[in-house]
C-alpha positions as CSV (number, residue, x, y, z in Angstrom):
1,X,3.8,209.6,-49.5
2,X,1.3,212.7,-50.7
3,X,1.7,213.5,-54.7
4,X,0.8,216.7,-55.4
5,X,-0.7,217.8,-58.6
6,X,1.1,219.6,-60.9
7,X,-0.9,222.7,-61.8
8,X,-0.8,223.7,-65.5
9,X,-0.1,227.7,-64.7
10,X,2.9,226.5,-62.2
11,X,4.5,224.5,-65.1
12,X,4.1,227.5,-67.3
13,X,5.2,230.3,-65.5
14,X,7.6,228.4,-64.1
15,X,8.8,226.5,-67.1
16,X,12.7,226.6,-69.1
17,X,13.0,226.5,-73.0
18,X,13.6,223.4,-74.2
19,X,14.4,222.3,-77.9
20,X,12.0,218.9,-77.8
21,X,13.6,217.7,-80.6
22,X,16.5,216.5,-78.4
23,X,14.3,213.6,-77.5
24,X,14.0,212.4,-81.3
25,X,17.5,209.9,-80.7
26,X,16.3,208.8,-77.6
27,X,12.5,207.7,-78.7
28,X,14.3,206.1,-81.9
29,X,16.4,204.3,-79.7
30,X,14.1,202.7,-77.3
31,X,10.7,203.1,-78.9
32,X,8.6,199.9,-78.6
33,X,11.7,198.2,-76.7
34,X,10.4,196.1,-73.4
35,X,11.3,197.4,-69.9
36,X,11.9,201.2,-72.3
37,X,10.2,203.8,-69.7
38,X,12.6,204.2,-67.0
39,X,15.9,204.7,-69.7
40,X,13.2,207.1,-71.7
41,X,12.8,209.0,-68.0
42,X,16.7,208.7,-67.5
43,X,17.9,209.9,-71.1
44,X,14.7,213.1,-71.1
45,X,16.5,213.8,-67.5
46,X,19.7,213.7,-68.5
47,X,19.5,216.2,-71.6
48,X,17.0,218.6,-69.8
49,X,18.2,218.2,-65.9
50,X,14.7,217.3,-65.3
51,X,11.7,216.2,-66.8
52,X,9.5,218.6,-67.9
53,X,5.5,218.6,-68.3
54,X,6.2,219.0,-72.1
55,X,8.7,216.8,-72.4
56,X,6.4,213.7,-70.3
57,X,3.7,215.0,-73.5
58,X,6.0,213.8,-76.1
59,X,7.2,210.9,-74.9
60,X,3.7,209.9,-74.2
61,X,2.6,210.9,-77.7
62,X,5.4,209.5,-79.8
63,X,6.1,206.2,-77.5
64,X,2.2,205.5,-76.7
65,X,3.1,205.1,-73.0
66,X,0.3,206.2,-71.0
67,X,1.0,209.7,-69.5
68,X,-0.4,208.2,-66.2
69,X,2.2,205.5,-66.0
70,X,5.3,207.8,-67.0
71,X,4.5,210.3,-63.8
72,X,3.5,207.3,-61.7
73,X,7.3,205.7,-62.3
74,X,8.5,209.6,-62.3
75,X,7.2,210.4,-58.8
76,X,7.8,206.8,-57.6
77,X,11.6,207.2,-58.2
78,X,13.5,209.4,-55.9
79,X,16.0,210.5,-59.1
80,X,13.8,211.7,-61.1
81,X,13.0,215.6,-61.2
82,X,9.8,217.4,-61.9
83,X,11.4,221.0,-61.7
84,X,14.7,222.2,-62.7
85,X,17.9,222.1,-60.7
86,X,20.5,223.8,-59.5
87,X,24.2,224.1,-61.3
88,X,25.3,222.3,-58.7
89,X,23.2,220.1,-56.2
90,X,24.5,220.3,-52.6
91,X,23.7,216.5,-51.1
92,X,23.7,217.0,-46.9
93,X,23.9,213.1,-45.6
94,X,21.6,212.5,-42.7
95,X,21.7,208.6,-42.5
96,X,22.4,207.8,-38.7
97,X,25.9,208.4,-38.0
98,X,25.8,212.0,-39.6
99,X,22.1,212.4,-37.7
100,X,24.6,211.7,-34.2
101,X,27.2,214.5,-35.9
102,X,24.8,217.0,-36.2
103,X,23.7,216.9,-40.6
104,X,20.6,219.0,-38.9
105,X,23.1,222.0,-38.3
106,X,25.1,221.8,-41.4
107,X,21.3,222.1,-43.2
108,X,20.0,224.7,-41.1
109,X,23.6,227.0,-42.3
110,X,22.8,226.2,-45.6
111,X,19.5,226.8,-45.7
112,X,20.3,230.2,-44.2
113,X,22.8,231.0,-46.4
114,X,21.3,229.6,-50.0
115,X,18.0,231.4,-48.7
116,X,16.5,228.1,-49.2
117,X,14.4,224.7,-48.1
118,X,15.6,221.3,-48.4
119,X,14.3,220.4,-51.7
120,X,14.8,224.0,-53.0
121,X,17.0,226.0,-56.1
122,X,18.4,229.1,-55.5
123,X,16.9,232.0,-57.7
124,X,19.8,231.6,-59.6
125,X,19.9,228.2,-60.3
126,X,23.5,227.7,-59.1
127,X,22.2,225.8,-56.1
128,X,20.4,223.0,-55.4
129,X,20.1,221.6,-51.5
130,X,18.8,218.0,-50.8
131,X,18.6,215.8,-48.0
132,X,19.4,212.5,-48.4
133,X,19.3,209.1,-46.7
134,X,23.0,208.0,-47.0
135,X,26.2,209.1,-48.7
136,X,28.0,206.2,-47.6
137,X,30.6,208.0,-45.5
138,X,29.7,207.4,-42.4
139,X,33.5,207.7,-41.1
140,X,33.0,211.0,-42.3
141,X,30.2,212.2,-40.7
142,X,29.0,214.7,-41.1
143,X,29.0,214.6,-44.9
144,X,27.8,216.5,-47.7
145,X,28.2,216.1,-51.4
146,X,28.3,218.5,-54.1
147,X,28.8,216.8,-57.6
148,X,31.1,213.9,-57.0
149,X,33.1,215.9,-54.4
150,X,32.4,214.3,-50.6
151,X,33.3,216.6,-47.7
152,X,33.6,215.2,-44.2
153,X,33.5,215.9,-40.3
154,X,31.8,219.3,-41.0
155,X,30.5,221.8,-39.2
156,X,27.7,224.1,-40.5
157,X,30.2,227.0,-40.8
158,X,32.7,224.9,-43.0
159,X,29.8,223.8,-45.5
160,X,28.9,227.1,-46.1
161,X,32.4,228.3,-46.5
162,X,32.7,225.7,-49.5
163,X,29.8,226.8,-51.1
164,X,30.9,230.2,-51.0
165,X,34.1,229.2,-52.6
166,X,32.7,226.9,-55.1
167,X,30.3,230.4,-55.9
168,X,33.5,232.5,-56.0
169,X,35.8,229.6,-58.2
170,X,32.7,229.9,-60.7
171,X,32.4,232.7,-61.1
172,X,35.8,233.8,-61.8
């Protein structure tokens, strides 16, 4: 697997506010701890949606964790995030049985639709569409998964109908 570097003016430009601080509880909590770099990943992640360049500095800095080693567990890890997500992330399932059921049309309407990539955010952030190995539904293939809601034996024209009316429901 290719790791790409992270460029300093991409991280800027493309970078969200964050209040830092946040972080305080969580290094207090687990600072100097054995086995503490994965929950200090998990808990940054969880209060920012991803892990931000400035937010790997701090943790570095105030933990003495080697910068190095955070991104190497970071990038090692398929949950971890370097860039921000969506509002919701759309999960298409292309294990084997949903490969046989056609996952490669349901993410070829969504793509088309979202007016993204697999791996890509909508400009609005509302979206997020991932591939992913298995969902575990494989009597329901095909399957996609959006938060903790699982939809089954779809078609590429059903997925993007409920994306369109988780859209709509949100915006109302």
């Amino acid at each position: 697997m290719r790791i790409s570097r992270i460029n300093k003016k991409e991280n800027e430009t493309g970078s969200v506010a964050q209040d830092l601080s946040l972080l305080d509880p969580l290094i207090a909590k687990h600072k100097g701890k054995k086995g503490n770099l994965i929950p200090l990943l998990q808990g940054a992640q969880e209060l920012f949606g991803f892990i931000s360049g400035p937010a790997f500095e701090k943790l570095a800095r105030e933990t003495g964790i080697p910068l190095s080693d955070m991104y190497g567990v970071a990038t090692f890890y398929a949950q971890f995030r370097l860039h921000p997500v969506g509002k919701h992330i759309i999960k298409v399932c292309h294990g084997t049985a949903c490969h046989v059921q056609n996952a490669v049309e349901i993410s070829e309407s969504l793509e088309e639709a979202l007016k993204v990539k697999d791996g890509q955010t909508t400009e609005d952030r509302f979206f997020t569409l991932e591939s992913v190995a298995c969902l575990g539904c494989c009597s329901l293939a095909p399957v996609m998964m959006i938060g903790d809601q699982t939809y089954g034996k779809l078609t590429g024209n059903e997925a993007v109908k409920i994306v369109k009316n988780i859209r709509l429901a949100d915006n109302n």
